[in-house]
C-alpha positions in Angstrom: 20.7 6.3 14.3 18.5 6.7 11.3 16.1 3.5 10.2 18.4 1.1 12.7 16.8 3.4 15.1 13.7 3.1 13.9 13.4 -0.5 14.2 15.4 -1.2 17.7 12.5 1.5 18.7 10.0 -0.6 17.3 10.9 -4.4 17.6 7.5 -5.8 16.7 7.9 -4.4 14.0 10.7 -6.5 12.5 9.2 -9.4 11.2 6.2 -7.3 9.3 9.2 -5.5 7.3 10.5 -8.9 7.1 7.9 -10.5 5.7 6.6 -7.3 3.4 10.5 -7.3 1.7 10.0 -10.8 0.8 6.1 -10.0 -0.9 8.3 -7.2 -2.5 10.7 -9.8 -3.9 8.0 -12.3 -5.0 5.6 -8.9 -6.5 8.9 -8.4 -8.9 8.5 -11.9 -10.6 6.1 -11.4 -13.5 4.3 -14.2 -15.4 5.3 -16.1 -17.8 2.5 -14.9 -19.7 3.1 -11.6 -21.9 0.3 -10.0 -21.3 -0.7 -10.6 -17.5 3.6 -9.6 -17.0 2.7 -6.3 -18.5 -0.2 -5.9 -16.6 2.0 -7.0 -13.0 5.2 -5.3 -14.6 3.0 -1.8 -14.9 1.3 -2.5 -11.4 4.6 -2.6 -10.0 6.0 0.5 -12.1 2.3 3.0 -11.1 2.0 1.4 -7.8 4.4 -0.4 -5.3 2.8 -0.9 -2.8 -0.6 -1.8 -4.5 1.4 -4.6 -6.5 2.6 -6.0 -2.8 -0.6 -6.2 -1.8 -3.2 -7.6 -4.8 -0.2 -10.4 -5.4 -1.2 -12.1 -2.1 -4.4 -12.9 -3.6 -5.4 -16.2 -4.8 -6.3 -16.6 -8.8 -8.8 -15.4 -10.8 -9.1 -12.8 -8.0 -5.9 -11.5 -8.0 -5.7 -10.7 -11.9 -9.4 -8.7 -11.7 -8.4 -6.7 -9.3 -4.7 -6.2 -10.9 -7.2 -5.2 -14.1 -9.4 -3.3 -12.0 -6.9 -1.7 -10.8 -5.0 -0.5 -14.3 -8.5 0.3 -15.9 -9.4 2.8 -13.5 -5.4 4.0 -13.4 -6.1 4.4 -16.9 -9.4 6.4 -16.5 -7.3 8.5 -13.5 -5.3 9.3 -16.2 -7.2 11.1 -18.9 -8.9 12.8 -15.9 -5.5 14.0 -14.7 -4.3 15.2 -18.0 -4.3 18.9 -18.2 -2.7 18.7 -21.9 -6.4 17.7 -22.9 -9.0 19.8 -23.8 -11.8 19.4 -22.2 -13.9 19.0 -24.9 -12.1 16.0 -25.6 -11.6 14.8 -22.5 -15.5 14.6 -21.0 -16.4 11.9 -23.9 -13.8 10.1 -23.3 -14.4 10.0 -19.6 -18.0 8.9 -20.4 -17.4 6.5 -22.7 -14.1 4.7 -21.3 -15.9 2.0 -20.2 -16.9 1.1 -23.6 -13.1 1.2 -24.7 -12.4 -1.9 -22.2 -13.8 -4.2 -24.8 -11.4 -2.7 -27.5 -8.3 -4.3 -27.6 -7.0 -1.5 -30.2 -7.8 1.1 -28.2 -4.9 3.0 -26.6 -4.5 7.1 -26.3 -1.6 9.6 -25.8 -1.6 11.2 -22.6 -0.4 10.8 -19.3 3.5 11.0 -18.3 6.5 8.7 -18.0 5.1 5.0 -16.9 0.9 6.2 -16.9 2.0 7.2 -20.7 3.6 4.2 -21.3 0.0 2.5 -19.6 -2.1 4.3 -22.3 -0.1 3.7 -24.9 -0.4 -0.2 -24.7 -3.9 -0.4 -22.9 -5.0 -2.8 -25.5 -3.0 -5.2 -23.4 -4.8 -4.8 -20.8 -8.0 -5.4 -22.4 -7.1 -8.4 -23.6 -6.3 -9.3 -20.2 -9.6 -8.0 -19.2 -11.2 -10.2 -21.9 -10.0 -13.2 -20.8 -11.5 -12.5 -17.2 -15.0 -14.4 -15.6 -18.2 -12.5 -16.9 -19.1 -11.7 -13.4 -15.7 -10.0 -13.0 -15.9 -8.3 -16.2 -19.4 -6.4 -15.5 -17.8 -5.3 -11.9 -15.1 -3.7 -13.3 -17.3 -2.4 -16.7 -19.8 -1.0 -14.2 -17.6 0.9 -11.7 -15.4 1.9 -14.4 -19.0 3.5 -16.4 -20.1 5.3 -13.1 -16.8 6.6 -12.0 -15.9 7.9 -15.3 -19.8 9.6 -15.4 -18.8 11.5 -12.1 -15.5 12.7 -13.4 -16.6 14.3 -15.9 -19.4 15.6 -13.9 -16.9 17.2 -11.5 -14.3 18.4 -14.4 -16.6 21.6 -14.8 -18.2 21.7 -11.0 -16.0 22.9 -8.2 -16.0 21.3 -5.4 -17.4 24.2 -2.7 -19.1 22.5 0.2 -18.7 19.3 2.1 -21.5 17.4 0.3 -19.9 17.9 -2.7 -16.3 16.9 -1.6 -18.2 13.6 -0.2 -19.8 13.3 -3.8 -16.1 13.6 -5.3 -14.6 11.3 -3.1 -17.4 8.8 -3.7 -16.7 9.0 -7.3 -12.9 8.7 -7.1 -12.6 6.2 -4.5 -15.9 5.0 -3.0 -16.2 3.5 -6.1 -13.3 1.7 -6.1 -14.4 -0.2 -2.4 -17.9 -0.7 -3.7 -15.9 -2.8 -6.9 -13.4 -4.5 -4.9 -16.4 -5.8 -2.5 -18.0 -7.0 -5.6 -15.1 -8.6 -6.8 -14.6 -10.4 -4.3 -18.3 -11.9 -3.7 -18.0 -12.9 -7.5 -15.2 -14.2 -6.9 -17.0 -16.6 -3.8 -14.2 -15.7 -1.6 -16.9 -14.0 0.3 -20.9 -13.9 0.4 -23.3 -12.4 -2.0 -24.4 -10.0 0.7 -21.5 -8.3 1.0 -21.5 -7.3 -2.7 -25.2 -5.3 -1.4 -22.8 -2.9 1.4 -22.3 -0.4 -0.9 -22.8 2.2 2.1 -20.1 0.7 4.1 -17.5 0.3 0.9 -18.3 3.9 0.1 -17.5 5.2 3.5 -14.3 2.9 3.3 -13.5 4.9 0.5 -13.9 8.1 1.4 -12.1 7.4 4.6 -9.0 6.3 2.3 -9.4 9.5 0.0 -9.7 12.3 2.5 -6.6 11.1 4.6 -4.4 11.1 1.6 -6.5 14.4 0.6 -5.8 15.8 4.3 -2.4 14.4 4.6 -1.2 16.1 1.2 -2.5 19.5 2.6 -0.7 19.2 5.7 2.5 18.5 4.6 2.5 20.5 1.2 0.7 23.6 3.6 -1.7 23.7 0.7 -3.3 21.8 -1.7 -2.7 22.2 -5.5 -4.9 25.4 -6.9 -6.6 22.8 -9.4 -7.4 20.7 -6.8 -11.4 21.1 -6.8 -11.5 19.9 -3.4 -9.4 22.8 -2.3 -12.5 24.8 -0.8 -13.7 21.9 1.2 -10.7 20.4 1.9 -9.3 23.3 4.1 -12.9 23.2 5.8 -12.7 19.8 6.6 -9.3 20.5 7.8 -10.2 23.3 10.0 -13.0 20.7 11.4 -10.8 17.7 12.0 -8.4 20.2 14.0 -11.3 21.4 15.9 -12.7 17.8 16.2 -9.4 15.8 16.9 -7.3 18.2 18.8 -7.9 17.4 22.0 -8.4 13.8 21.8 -4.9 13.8 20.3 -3.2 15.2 22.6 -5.2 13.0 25.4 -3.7 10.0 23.6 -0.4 11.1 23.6 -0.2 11.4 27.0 -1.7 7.9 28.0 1.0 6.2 25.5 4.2 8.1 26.0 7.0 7.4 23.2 9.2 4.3 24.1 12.9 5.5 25.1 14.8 6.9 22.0 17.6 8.1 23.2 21.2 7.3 22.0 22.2 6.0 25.5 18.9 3.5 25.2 19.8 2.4 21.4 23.0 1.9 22.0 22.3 -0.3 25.0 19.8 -2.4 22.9 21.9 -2.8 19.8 24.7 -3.8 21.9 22.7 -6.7 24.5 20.9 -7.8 21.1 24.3 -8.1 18.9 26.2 -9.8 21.5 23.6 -12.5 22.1 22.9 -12.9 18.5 26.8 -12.9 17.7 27.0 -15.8 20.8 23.8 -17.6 18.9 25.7 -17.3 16.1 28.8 -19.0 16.5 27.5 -21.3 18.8 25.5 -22.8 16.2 28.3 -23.0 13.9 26.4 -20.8 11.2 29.5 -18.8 10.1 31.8 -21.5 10.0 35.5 -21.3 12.0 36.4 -18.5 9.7 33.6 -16.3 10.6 35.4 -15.0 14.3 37.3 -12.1 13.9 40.6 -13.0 13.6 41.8 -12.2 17.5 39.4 -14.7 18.6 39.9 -17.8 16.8 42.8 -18.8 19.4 40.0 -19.0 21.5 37.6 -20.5 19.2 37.6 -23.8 21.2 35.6 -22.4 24.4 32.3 -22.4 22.2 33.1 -26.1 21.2 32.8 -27.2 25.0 29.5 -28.5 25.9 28.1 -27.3 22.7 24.8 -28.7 23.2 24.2 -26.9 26.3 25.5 -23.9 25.1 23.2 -23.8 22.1 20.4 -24.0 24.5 21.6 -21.6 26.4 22.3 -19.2 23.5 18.8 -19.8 22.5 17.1 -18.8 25.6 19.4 -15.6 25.9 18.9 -14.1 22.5 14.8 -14.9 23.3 15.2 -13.1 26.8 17.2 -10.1 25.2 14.5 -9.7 22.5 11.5 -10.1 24.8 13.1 -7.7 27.6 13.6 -5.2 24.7 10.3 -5.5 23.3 8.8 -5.1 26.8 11.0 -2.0 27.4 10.0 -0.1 24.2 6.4 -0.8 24.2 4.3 1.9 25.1 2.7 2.3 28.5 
């Protein structure tokens, strides 16, 4: 029953989806302001589900990190770019940081909306420019080491697991140390946690290594450039090894709720009935919204209405709970 299925299988999960499509609907109003609707605008375009998230923030928080974020898209992006030669390419890795403070700085690389990004960075500088000091030497200094060990990995291949660890750090165990900075500048949280660059890191490289792992798994392989390749199929092998058996130990102490046709059916039907008796109980449709066969008998709901409407309340509750309780794992 495709992603009705899905979510009659998964009831708690309704109001999450509810609540992320309204985040979504809010992350697609941009600024007034030119430049900081760029900057949103762009987060939207190079990352959804990024934009969803940093636009729960509160202010000035929420426009560093949407900064933050582009600068070291923007960095991501010369390092991706396989058009440039690499003699170009390491200096400009090492010295991106200093282009942050250039609002005329802007380069052509990248592809459809990361070209776009480059080609009116000096948009987000100025954005940049405008941010607290504090924020501005967070995202200066991450963006100067990360862009250090980029180039430092563009000619080293990546051949044990110390060194995939030392690439993750650099591409994304970076990126936990800055946001935990961020955010202690910010004062949204204590100075001390600024200091836990270990346990950012490891966040990190937790992040990194799934989507790392999970692109190997699907794809069967991971791109030939890929300098993780060699230790990526050896931490593969080990996570197998490692994981196997406490897998499939977990998959038999929470069996899958019941999925089949017979059981969806029988929950779409018990939840549209009671929500279709909530429904016209409470007069949210108006007299026009029975089907026409019914209305002749349109005036049974209007008996008693306000008994019925409590009643209709607690049997849509019951029907959800019962079906929530049902489909929840053991």
């Amino acid at each position: 029953m495709g992603k009705l299925g899905d979510v009659l299988s998964h009831p708690g999960e309704f109001m999450p989806l509810v609540r992320m499509y309204r985040a979504a609907q809010r992350a697609a109003k941009l600024p007034q302001d030119p430049d900081l609707a760029f900057c949103y605008g762009m987060l939207n375009d190079v990352s959804r589900s990024f934009a969803i998230v940093i636009q729960q923030l509160p202010n000035p928080l929420r426009d560093a990190i949407c900064v933050f974020y582009l600068v070291l898209r923007g960095l991501d992006t010369v390092e991706d770019d396989m058009a440039l030669d690499v003699a170009f390419k390491v200096p400009e890795l090492l010295r991106f940081h200093e282009r942050i403070y250039d609002s005329a700085f802007c380069m052509d690389c990248g592809y459809k909306h990361y070209k776009r990004l480059m080609a009116q960075f000096g948009t987000v500088v100025r954005v940049f420019l405008g941010l607290e000091p504090g924020a501005q030497r967070v995202i200066a200094d991450i963006t100067r080491r990360m862009g250090e060990g980029m180039a430092e990995f563009i000619e080293k291949e990546v051949t044990t697991v110390a060194d995939y660890d030392q690439y993750c750090h650099y591409v994304a165990g970076l990126v936990g140390i800055g946001l935990s900075q961020l955010f202690a500048s910010s004062g949204l949280e204590s100075d001390a946690m600024a200091g836990q660059e270990d346990l950012a890191n490891h966040m990190g490289l937790f992040l990194q290594k799934t989507n790392i792992i999970r692109d190997y798994l699907v794809s069967g392989e991971v791109s030939a450039d890929d300098p993780t390749l060699p230790a990526t199929r050896e931490a593969v092998a080990s996570a197998r090894a490692l994981c196997g058996k406490q897998l499939q130990e977990w998959r038999l102490a929470h069996p899958r709720p019941p999925a089949s046709t017979a059981a969806l059916v029988r929950d779409f039907s018990a939840l549209a009935l009671s929500g279709a008796y909530f429904y016209h109980v409470w007069g949210l449709g108006g007299p026009d919204a029975l089907f026409a066969p019914l209305r002749s008998y349109g005036w049974v709901l209007e008996q008693q209405r306000g008994l019925q409407q409590l009643v209709s309340a607690l049997l849509l509750l019951v029907v959800f709970v019962a079906t929530v309780v049902v489909r929840r794992p053991a």
